[in-house]
N, C-alpha and C positions, 0 to 999 in steps of 0.2 A: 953356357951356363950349366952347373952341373944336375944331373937329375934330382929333385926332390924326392923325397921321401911321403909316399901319400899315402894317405888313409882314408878309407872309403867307407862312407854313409848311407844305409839305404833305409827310406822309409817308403813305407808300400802304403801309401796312402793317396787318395787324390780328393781336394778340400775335405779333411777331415775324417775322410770314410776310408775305410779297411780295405783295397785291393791286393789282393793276395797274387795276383797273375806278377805282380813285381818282384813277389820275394823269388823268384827262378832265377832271378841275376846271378847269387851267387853258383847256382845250378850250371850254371854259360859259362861264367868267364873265371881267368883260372886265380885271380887276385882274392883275395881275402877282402870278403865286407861285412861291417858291422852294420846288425841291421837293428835299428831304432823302433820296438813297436809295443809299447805301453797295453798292454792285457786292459786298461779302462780304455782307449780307443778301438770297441771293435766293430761298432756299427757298420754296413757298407751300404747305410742309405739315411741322410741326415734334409729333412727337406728347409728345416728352420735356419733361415740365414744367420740370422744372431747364434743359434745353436753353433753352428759351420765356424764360425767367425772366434769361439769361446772355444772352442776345439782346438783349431787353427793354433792359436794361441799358446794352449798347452804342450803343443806339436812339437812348434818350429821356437820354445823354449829352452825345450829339449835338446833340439838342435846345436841351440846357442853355445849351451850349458858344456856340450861335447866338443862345439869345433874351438871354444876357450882353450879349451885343455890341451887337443891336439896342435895349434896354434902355435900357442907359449911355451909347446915344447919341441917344436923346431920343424913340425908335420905339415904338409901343406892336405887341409883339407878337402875332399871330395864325394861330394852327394848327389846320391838319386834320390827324387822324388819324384810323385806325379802332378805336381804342380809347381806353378812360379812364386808363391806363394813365401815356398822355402828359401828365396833368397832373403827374405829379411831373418832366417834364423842364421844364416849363413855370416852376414852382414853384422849380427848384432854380437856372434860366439867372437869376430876378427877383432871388432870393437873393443870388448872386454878383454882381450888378452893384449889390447896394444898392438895391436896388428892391422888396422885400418889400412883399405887399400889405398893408395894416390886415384886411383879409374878406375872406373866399374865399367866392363865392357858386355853389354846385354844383346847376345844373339837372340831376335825372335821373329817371327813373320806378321806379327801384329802387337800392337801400341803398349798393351796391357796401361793404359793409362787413363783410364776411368774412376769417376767416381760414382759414388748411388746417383747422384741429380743428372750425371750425364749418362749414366750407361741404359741403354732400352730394353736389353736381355737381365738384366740386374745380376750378373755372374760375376762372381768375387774374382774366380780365375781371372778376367779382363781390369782388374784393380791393381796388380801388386806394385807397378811399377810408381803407379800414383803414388802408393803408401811409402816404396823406401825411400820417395824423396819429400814424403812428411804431407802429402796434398788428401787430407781428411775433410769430407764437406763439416761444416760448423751447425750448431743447434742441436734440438733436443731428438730426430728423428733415432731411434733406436738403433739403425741398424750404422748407421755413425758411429752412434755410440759407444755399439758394438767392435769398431772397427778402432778406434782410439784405444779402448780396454784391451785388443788382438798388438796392436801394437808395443801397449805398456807391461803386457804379461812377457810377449816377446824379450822385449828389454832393448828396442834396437833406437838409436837415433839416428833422425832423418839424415840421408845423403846430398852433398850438393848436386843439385843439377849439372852445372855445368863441369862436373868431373866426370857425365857418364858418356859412354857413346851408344848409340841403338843402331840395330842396325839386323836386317834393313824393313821391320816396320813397315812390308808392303798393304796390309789391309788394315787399313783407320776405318773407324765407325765416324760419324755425323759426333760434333763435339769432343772426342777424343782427338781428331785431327786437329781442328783450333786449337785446344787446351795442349797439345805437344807444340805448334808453333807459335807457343806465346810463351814457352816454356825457355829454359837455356840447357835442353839437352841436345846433343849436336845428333842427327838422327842422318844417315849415310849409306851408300851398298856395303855388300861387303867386302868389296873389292877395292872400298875406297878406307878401311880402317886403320889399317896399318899404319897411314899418311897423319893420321890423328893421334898416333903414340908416340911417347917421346921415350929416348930408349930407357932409361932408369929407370920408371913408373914403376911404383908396385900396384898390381893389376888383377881382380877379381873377375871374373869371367863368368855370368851366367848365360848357360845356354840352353835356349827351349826347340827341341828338337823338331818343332814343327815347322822352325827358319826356312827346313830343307824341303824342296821338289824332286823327287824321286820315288812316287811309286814301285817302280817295277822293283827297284833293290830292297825300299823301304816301308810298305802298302800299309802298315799296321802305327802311321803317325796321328797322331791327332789334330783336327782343324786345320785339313790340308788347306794350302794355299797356292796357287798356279802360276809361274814365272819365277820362281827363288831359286836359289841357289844346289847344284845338286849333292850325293853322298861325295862325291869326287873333288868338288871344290871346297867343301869343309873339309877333308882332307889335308887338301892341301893350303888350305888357310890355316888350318890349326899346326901345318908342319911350320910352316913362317914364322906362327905366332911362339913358336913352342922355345924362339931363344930369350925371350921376355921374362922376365920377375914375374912368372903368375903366381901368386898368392893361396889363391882358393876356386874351386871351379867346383858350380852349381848346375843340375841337370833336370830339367823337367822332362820327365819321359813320354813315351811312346805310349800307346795303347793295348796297356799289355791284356788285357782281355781277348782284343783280337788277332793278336800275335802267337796264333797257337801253336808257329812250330819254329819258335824263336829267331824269326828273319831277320826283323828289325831290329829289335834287341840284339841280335849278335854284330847286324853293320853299325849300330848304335856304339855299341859296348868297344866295336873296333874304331872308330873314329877316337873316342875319347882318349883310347891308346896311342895315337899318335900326337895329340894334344899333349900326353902326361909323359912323351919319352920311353915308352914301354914296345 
């Protein structure tokens, strides 16, 4: 398949708040990124979940608004952000231009499939995957509420389940593990995905870089998790994956605060490049 044409999104944000250690991406790497960041978003510390959630919203709107454009005009879009959050702007920009993926193929090392009544940290970050496929608790609790209005500012409608694959979702929480297996998302290593694409599919690809197990190359991931997969096997899984219709490919970053001398960020930024044909 022949190389896409990609255009690259960067919002230096994680849930709503200003991290600046992101905007050095385009510092690294030698591609051209547009980077997304609204002069009214510039708090870097928002403790009001509803606040978060009405931010959010404004955010990955934004997002929509721009991957529309790039889309419909023949771009295959690509974004960093510092949360998982941003796939539903990602999801909602494909939507409106007519570009809706066949699969959504969601690298992460944990469920993100929480809602408020399940989750016991109450961290939006552990929700997104809930939201893009429409799974809002019901009634009047505000931060619901809040979370239906993040959706509808968005602009995005809900994905079917049984179009995504996860993978590989090693640490479930108490109730997010029931609520995925009662779910119809097919949830697999990742060594078993491939097996699950059919070759046509047009295919959306979010990936949370926290999938990966690899310290020593990558020490500056966020909410390491022990037994996944390392820099070397995303490598070479994204080399596999890279003859596929990918569509759009979404990036929850690293910890760029603690990445002060741009380790993981540059193996990060080099993985992606093998994904995108580069």
């Amino acid at each position: 398949m022949a190389v896409k044409n990609n255009a690259r999104l960067l919002l230096p944000y994680l849930m709503g708040q200003r991290r600046e250690g992101l905007r050095r991406v385009p510092d690294i790497d030698r591609h051209r990124w547009e980077v997304l960041a609204p002069d009214a978003l510039h708090e870097t510390r928002i403790d009001d979940p509803v606040e978060k959630l009405r931010r959010l919203g404004c955010l990955y709107a934004l997002l929509a608004e721009r991957v529309a454009v790039l889309a419909a005009s023949g771009c295959r879009p690509v974004s960093i952000a510092g949360d998982c959050v941003s796939s539903l702007g990602m999801l909602a920009g494909l939507q409106r231009a007519g570009r809706a993926p066949d699969r959504v193929l969601w690298l992460d090392a944990h469920g993100d499939f929480h809602t408020w009544s399940s989750s016991q940290t109450q961290y939006i970050g552990g929700m997104p995957l809930a939201m893009f496929v429409g799974r809002v608790d019901p009634g009047p609790d505000p931060r619901s509420q809040a979370t239906r209005a993040c959706l509808a500012t968005i602009g995005v409608q809900a994905f079917a389940e049984q179009d995504i694959v996860l993978a590989d979702a090693r640490d479930l929480d108490p109730g997010e593990r029931e609520a995925l297996l009662a779910s119809r998302i097919l949830r697999c290593p990742l060594d078993d995905v491939l097996g699950h694409l059919q070759p046509q599919e047009r295919i959306y690809l979010h990936w949370d870089t926290d999938v990966i197990d690899d310290p020593a190359r990558m020490p500056a991931l966020k909410y390491h998790v022990r037994r996944g997969p390392g820099a070397a096997d995303m490598a070479a899984f994204f080399q596999a994956l890279r003859s596929r219709d990918i569509v759009a490919v979404s990036v929850s970053a690293w910890h760029a605060e603690q990445d002060d001398d741009n380790k993981t960020a540059r193996a990060c930024l080099e993985i992606l490049g093998t994904l995108l044909g580069e």
